[in-house]
C-alpha positions in Angstrom: 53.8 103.6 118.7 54.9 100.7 116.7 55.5 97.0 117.9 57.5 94.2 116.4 57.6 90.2 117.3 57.2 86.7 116.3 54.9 84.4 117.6 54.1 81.0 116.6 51.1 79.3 115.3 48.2 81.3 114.9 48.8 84.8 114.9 45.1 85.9 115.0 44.8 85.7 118.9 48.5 87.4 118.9 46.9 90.5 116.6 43.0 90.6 118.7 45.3 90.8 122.1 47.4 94.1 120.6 44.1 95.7 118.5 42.5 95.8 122.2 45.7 97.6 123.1 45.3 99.9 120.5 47.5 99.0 118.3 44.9 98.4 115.1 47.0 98.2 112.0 49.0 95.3 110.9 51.6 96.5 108.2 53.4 93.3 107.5 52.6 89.3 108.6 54.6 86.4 107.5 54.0 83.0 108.1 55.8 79.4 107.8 59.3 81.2 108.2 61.9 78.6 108.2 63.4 77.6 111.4 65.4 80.2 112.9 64.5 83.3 110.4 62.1 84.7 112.7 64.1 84.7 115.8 67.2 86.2 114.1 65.4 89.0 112.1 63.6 89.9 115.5 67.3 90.2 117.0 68.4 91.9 114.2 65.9 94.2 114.6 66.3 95.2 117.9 70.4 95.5 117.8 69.7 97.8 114.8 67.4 100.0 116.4 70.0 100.1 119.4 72.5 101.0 117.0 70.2 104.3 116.0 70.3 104.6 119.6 66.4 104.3 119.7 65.2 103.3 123.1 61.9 101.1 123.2 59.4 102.7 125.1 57.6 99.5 126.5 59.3 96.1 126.9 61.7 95.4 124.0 59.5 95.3 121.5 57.5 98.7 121.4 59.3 101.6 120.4 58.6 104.9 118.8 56.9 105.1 115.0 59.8 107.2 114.1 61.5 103.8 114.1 59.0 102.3 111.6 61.1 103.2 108.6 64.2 101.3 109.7 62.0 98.5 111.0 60.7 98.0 107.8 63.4 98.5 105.7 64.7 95.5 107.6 62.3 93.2 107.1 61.7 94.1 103.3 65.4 93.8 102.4 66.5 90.3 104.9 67.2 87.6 102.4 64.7 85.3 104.0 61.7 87.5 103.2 63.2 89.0 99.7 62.9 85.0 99.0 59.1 85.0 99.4 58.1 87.3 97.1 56.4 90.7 96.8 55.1 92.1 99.9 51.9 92.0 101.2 50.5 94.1 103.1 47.6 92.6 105.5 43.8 93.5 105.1 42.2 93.5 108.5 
């Protein structure tokens, strides 16, 4: 299962409440967004995936890992994150 969001502020206590859900590994984490990018990627996101006609499988944010690739293709190629530089990927 895979799951997608925003949050503001800190997302440490975001990350601690979905590792005691199971979900343990945190592929990409951007922070200090400008106002608005995080919202409309998120949207993006899911109108894409209901596009490909994948359903999520909890709430609107958790769908299948077969959707990982388009999810990340998403946020590696939107103009707002291409701006920031080489991605990162998190170290627990």
């Amino acid at each position: 299962m895979v799951k997608f969001g925003i949050t503001s502020g800190d997302p440490r206590p975001r990350l601690r409440a979905h590792r005691r859900n199971g979900l343990d590994q945190v592929l990409r984490l951007f922070t200090g967004l400008p106002d608005g990018v995080a919202r409309a990627l998120e949207n993006n996101i899911i109108a894409a995936l209901r596009d490909a006609r994948e359903e999520p499988i909890q709430g609107r944010e958790y769908f299948s890992s077969r959707a990982l690739p388009l999810i990340l293709d998403l946020i590696d190629h939107h103009p707002a994150i291409r701006a920031l530089g080489p991605t990162v990927t998190p170290q627990d």
